[in-house]
C-alpha positions as CSV (number, residue, x, y, z in Angstrom):
1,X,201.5,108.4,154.1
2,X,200.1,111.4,156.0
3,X,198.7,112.7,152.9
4,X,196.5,109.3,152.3
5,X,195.3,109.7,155.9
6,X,193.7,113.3,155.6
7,X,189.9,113.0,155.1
8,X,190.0,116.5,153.0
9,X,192.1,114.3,150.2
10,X,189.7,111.7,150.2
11,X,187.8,112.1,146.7
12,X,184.1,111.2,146.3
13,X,183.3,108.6,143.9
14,X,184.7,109.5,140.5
15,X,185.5,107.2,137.4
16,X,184.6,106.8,134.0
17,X,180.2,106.7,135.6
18,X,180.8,110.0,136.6
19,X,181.3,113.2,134.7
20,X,184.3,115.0,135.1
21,X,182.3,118.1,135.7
22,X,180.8,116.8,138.6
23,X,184.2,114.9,139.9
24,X,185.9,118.6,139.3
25,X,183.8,120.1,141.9
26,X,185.9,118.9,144.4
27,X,188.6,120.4,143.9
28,X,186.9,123.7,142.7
29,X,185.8,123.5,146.5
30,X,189.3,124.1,147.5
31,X,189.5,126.8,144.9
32,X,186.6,128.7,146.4
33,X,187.9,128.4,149.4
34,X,191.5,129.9,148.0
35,X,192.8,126.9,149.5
36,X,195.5,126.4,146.6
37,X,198.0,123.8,148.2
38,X,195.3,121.9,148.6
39,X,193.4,122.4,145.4
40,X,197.0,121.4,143.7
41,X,196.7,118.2,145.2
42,X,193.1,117.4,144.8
43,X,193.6,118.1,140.9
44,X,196.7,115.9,141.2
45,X,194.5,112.5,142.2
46,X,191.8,114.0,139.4
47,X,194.6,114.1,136.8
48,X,195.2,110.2,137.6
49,X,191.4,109.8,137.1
50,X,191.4,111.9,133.6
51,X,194.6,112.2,132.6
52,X,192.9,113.2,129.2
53,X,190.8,116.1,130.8
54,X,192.8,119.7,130.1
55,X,191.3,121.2,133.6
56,X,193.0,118.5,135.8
57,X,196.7,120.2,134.7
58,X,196.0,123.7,133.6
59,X,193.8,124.3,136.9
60,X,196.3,122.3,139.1
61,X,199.5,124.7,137.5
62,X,197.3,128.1,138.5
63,X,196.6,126.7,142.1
64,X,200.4,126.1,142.3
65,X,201.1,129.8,140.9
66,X,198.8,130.7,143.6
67,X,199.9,128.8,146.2
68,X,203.5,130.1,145.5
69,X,204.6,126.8,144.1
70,X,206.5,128.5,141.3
71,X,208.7,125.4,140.9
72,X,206.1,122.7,141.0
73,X,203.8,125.0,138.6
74,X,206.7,125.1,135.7
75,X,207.7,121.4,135.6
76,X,203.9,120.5,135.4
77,X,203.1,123.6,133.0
78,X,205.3,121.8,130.8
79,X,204.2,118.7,130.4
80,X,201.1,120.0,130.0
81,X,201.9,122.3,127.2
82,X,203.6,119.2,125.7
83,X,200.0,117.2,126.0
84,X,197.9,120.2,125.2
85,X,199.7,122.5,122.8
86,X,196.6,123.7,121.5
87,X,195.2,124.7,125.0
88,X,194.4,128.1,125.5
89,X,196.4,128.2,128.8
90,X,198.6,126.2,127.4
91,X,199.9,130.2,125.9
92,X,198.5,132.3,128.8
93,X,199.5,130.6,131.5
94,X,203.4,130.9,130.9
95,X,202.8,134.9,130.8
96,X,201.0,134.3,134.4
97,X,204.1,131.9,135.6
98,X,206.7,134.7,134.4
99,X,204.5,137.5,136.1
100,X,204.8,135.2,139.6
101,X,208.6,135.1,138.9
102,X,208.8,138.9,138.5
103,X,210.0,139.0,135.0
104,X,208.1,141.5,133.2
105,X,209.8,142.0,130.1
106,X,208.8,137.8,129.5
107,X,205.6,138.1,130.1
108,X,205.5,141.8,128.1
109,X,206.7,139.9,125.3
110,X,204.5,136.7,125.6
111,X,201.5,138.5,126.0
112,X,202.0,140.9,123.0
113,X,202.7,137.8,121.0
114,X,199.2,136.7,122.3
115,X,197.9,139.8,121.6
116,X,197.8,139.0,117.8
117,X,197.0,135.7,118.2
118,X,194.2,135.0,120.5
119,X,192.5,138.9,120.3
120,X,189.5,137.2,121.6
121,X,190.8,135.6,124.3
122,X,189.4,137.1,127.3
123,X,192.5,135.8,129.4
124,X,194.3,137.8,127.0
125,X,193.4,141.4,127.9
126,X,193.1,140.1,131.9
127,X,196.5,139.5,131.7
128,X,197.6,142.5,129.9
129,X,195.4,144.5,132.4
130,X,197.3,142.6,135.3
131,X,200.4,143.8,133.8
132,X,199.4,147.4,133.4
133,X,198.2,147.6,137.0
134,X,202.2,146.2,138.2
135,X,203.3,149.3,135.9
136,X,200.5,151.2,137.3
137,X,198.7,152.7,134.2
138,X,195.2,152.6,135.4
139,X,194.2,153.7,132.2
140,X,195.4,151.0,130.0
141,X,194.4,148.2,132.8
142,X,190.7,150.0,132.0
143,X,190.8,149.1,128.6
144,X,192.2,145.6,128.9
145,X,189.5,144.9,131.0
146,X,186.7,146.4,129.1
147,X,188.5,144.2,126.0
148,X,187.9,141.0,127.8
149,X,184.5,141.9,128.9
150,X,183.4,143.1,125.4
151,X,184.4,139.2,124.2
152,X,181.8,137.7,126.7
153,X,179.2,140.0,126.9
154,X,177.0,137.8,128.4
155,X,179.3,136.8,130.9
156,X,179.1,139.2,134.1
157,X,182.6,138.5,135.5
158,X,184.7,140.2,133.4
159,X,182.4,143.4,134.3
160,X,182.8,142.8,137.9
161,X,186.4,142.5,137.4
162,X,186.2,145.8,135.4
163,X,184.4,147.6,137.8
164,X,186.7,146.5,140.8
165,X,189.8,147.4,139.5
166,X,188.5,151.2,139.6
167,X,187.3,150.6,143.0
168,X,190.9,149.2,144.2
169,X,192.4,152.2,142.2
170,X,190.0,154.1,144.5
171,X,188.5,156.1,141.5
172,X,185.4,156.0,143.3
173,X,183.2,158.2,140.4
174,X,184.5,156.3,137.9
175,X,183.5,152.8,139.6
176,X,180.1,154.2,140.2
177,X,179.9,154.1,135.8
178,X,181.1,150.4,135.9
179,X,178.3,149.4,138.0
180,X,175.7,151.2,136.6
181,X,177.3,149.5,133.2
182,X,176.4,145.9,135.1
183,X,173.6,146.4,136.4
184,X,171.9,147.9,132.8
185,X,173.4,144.2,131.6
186,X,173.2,142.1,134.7
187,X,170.3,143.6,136.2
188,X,169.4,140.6,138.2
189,X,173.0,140.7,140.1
190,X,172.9,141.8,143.7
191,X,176.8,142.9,143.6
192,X,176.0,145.6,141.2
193,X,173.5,147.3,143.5
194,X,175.8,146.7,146.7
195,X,179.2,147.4,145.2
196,X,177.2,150.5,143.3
197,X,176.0,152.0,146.5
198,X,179.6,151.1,148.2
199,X,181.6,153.4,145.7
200,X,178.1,156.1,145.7
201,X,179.3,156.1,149.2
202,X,182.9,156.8,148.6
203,X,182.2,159.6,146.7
204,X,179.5,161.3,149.4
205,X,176.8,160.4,147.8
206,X,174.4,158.6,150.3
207,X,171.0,159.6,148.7
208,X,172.2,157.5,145.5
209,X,173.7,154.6,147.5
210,X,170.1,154.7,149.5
211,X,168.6,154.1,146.3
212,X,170.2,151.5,144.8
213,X,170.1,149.3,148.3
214,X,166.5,149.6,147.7
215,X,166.2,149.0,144.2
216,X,168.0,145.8,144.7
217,X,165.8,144.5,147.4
218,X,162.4,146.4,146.1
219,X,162.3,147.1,142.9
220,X,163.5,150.1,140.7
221,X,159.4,150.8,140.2
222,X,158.7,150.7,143.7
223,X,161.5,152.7,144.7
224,X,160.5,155.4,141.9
225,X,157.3,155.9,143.1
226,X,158.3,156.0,146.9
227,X,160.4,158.9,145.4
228,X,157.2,160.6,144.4
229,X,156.1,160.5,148.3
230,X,158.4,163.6,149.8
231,X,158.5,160.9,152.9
232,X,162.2,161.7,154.4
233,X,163.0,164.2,157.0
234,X,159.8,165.7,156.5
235,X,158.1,165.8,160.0
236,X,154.6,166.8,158.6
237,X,154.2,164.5,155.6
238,X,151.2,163.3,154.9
239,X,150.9,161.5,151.8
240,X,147.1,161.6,150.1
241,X,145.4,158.4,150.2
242,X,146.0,157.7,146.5
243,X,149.8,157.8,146.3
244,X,149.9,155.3,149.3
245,X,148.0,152.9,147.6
246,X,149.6,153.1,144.4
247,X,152.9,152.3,146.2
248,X,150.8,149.5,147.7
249,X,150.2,148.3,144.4
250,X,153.4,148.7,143.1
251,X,155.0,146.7,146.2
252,X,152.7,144.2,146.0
253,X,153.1,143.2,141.8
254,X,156.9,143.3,142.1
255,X,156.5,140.8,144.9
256,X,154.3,138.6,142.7
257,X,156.8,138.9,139.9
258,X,159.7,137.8,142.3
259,X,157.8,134.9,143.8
260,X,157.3,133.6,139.8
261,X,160.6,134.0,138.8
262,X,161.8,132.3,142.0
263,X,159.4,129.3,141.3
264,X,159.9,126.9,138.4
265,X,156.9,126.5,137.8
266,X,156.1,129.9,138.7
267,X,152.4,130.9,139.4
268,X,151.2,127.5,139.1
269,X,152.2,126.8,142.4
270,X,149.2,129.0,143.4
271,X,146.7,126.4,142.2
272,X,148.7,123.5,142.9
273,X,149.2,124.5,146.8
274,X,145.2,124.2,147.2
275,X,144.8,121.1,145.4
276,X,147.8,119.6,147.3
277,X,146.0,120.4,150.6
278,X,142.8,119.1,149.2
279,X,144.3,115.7,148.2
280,X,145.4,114.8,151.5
281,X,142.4,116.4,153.2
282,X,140.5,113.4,150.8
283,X,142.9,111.1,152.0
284,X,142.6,111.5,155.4
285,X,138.9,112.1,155.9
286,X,137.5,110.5,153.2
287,X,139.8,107.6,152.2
288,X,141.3,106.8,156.4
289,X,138.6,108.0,158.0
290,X,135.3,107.0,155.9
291,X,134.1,110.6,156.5
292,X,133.7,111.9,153.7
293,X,130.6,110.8,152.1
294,X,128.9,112.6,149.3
295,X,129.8,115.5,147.2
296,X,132.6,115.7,150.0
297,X,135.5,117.1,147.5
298,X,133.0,120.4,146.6
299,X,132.6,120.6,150.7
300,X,136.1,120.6,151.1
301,X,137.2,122.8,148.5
302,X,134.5,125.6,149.4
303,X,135.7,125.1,152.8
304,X,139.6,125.4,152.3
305,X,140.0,128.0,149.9
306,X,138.0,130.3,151.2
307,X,140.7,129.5,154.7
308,X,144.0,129.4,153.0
309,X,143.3,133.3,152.2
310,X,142.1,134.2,155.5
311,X,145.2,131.8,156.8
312,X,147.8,133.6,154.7
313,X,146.8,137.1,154.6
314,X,147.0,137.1,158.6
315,X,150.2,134.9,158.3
316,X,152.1,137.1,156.1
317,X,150.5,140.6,157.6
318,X,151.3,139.3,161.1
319,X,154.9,140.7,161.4
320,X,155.5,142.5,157.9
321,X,156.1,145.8,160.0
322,X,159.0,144.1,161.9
323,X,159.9,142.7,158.7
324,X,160.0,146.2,157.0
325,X,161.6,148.3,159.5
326,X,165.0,148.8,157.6
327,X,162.1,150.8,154.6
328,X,160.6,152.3,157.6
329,X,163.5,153.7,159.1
330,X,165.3,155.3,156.1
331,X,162.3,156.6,154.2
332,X,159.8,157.3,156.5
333,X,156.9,154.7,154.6
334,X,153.8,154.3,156.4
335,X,153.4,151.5,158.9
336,X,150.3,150.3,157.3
337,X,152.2,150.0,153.8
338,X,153.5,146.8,154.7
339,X,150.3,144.8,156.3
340,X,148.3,146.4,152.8
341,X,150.6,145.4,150.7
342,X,150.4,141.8,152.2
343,X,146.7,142.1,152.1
344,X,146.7,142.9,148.4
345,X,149.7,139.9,147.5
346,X,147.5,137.7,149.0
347,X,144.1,138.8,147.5
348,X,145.9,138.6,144.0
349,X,147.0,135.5,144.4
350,X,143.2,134.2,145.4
351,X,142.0,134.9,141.5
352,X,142.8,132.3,139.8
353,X,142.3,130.1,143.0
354,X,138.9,131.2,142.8
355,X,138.3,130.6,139.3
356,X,139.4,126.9,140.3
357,X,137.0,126.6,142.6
358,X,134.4,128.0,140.2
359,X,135.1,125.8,137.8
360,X,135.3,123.0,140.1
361,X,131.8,123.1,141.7
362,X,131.2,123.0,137.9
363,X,132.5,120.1,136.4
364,X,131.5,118.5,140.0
365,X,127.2,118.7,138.4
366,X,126.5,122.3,140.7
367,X,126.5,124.4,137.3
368,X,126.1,128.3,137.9
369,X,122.9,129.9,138.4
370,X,121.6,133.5,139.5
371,X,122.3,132.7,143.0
372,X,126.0,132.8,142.3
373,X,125.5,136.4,142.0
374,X,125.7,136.5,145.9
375,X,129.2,135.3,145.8
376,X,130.3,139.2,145.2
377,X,128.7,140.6,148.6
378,X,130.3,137.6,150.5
379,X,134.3,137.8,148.8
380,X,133.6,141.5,150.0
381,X,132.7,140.5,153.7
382,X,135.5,138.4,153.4
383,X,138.0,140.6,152.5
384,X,136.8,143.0,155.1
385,X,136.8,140.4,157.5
386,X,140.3,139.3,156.6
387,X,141.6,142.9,156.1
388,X,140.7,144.2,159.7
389,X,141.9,140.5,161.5
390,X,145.2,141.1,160.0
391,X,145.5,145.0,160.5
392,X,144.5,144.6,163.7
393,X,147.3,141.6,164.2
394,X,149.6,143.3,162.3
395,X,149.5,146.6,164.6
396,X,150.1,144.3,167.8
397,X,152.8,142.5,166.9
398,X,155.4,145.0,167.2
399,X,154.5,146.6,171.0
400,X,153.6,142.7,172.2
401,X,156.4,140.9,170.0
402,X,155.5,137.3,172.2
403,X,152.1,137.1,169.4
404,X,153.9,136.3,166.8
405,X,154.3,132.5,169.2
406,X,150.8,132.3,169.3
407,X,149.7,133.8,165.8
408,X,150.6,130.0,164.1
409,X,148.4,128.5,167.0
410,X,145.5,130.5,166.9
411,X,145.0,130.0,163.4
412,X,145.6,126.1,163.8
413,X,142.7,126.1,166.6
414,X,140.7,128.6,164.5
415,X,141.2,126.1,161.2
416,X,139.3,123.5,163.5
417,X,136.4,125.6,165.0
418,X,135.4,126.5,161.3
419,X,133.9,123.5,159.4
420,X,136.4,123.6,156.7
421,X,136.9,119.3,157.0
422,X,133.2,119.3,158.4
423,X,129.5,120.7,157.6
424,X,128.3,122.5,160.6
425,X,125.0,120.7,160.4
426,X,126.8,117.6,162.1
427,X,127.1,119.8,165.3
428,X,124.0,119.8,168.4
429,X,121.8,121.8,167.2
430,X,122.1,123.8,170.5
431,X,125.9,125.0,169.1
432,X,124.5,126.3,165.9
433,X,124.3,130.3,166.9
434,X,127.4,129.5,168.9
435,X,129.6,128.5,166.3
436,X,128.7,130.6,163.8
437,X,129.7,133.3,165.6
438,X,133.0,132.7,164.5
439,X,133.7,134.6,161.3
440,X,135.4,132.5,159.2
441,X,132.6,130.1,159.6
442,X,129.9,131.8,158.8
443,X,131.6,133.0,155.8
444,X,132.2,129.2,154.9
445,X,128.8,128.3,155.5
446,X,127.7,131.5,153.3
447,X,129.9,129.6,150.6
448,X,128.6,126.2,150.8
449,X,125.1,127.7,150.6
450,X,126.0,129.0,147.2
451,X,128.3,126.2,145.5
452,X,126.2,123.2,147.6
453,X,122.7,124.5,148.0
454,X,122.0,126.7,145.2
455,X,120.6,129.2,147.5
456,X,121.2,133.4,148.2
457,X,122.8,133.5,151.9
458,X,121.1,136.0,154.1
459,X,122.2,139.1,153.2
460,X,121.1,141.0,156.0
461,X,122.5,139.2,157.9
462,X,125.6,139.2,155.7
463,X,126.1,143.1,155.5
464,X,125.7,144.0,159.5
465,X,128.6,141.7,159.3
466,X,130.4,143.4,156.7
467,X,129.4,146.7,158.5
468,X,131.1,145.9,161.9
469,X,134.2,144.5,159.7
470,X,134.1,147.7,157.7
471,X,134.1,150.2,161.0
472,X,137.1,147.9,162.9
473,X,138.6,148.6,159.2
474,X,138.1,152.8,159.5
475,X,139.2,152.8,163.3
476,X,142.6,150.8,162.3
477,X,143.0,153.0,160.1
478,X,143.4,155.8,162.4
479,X,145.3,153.9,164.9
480,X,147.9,153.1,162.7
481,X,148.1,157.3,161.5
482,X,148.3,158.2,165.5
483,X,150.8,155.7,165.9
484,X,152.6,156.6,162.6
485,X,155.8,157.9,164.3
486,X,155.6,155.6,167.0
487,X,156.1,152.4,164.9
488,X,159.8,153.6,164.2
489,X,160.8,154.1,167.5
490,X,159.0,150.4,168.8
491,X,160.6,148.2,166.4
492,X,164.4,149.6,167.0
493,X,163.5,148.0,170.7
């Protein structure tokens, strides 16, 4: 038969081994895809499978209806009824059948029987809304709906069904109060932000539908504050120093808090990543190799961490202004926002990696001593360091968009030139001044001197370093305010 020889009707593996739930999702494919001719017959070979499993003939009689199979859907609605009088469908489904059929009154008078019988239904008062919206009360469809969402209230698609039925009615106010009603309940849902701003919309109201597209993608406490700013249409803004970095800090935490909830094992990944990277560092140098030698996890670690932060702020900071041009462009945010609030994601991220490593030198027999004082001057040469490499990347990127091609392979070369797998010690001699001239290097060895040697770095040495880090910091700075209006224009290229 044809119908044996089409791949779409071939069923995965299914049986008693497999739950019906899983088997089910099959057909619910079709269903998704509003395929219902075919969904009616992929619940027709589940229904040989489980004959004892409601779904297979209650779902298979509403693709029918769907599919316009008004026929085919009565003579199996039927025998289902018949199998499963107790059913909930098995009483809804012949008010939806007489609804396809155009007989009103029937289904008026099935429905109001259900009415007393099943109140909490929802299928109930969706069907009785359906009816009202044929006989075009809009008002009575509104309550129906808002019945069936009251009986799962912690179900969100009886609210979305609620809400759309004033947007179809094109009572574009009203919708605007549905929305606002899912998204105080479903909060987490991106179709009450975008549906919410669509009906703000109808109604004229583009400063509110601006708002809620940004409170879905950054946060209603971001976008609050960024309210405070005075940024749009104002050609002479210049927001004090304060207010930008407490939208920094705003930006930056509700990032964090996404990235957790995203995660399941939330911020834990921030300590596992390192110990990941150390593990098959070991494995590779110490374990392959034989280079390891002694005390070679504390080298490692005191070289990596310190690298994964330099590696990922510059990363991340690298194109965040291409990445937050759409902010840019309707509220008029500072380009420097974006590479900051990288800089301080990542910087967060680093404490409790940090205590790690603390506590790892220390469990490892290198137990604190006065000298770890000196750690503070070098995390602050680092961030400096870190800070102006990725401002200064950052600013690029958008006039000289080919960087962002040789961002991933400058680090990777710069990862090798650093002693992060390696002391510098092994080196010639003769390459000593040479290769400490690289930054992240010296900052590595600075490290190692503290956790491995027990001794103070040279601090002189240490704050010219930070001093030169600290100026490219100040001239960035005003680069990116001359170029404030410029940034806009560039990234629309």
């Amino acid at each position: 038969m044809a119908m044996d020889s089409d791949v779409s009707l071939q069923p995965p593996e299914i049986g008693e081994h497999i739950p019906p739930e899983m088997a089910f999702e099959w057909a619910r494919e079709s269903v998704r895809e509003k395929d219902w001719s075919m969904a009616a017959r992929r619940w027709a070979m589940l229904r040989k499978v489980y004959p004892d499993e409601p779904t297979t003939w209650f779902q298979a009689v509403h693709a029918h209806l769907e599919a316009g199979e008004l026929d085919a859907a009565e003579s199996l609605l039927v025998l289902a009824r018949d199998r499963f009088p107790n059913q909930p469908y098995a009483k809804i489904q012949p008010a939806h059948l007489a609804m396809k059929r155009e007989q009103w009154d029937h289904a008026k008078e099935i429905l109001e029987q259900l009415r007393v019988e099943c109140p909490l239904n929802p299928h109930t008062w969706t069907s009785l809304a359906a009816l009202s919206a044929h006989d075009g009360d809009f008002e009575a469809e509104s309550q129906y709906l808002w019945k069936a969402a009251e009986c799962t209230p912690n179900q969100p698609g009886f609210y979305i069904q609620f809400a759309e039925s004033a947007m179809n009615a094109e009572h574009y106010e009203e919708a605007a109060k549905r929305w606002a009603i899912l998204r105080e309940r479903f909060p987490e849902l991106p179709i009450g932000y975008r549906r919410g701003a669509a009906a703000a919309r109808a109604t004229g109201d583009y400063d509110a539908a601006r708002h809620l597209l940004l409170t879905h993608q950054y946060g209603d406490a971001f976008v609050e504050e960024l309210a405070d700013q005075d940024f749009p249409n104002v050609a002479d803004t210049r927001s004090p120093l304060n207010k930008l970095l407490g939208l920094v800090w705003i930006k930056a935490l509700y990032n964090l808090r996404s990235e957790v909830r995203r995660n399941y094992l939330s911020f834990t990944w921030w300590i596992i990543e390192p110990l990941m990277y150390m593990g098959i560092y070991m494995l590779v140098f110490d374990v392959l190799l034989t280079r390891g030698g002694e005390n070679y996890s504390i080298l490692l670690m005191t070289g990596l961490i310190p690298w994964m932060w330099t590696m990922k702020s510059i990363g991340t900071s690298s194109t965040s202004i291409l990445q937050g041009q759409q902010l840019m462009l309707q509220t008029g945010v500072q380009p420097i926002f974006f590479p900051l609030v990288m800089l301080l994601q990542t910087a967060l991220k680093q404490i409790p990696v940090y205590i790690l490593l603390t506590g790892f030198v220390w469990l490892n027999g290198n137990p604190p001593g006065m000298h770890w004082f000196a750690l503070a001057p070098v995390i602050l040469v680092h961030a400096l360091f870190t800070s102006a490499a990725s401002l200064a990347i950052a600013a690029a990127i958008p006039f000289f968009r080919d960087l962002t091609i040789l961002v991933p392979t400058g680090l990777t070369l710069l990862m090798f030139l650093s002693g992060i797998f390696y002391d510098y010690s092994v080196i010639d001699e003769r390459w000593h001044s040479v290769f400490l001239l690289n930054p992240v290097a010296y900052l590595i060895m600075c490290y190692r001197e503290i956790f491995i040697d027990h001794t103070v770095p040279d601090l002189l040495a240490l704050s010219w370093r930070g001093g030169v880090c600290a100026v490219l910091c100040g001239v960035l700075l005003m680069v990116y305010k001359k170029l404030r209006y410029v940034y806009p224009r560039v990234v629309m290229e």
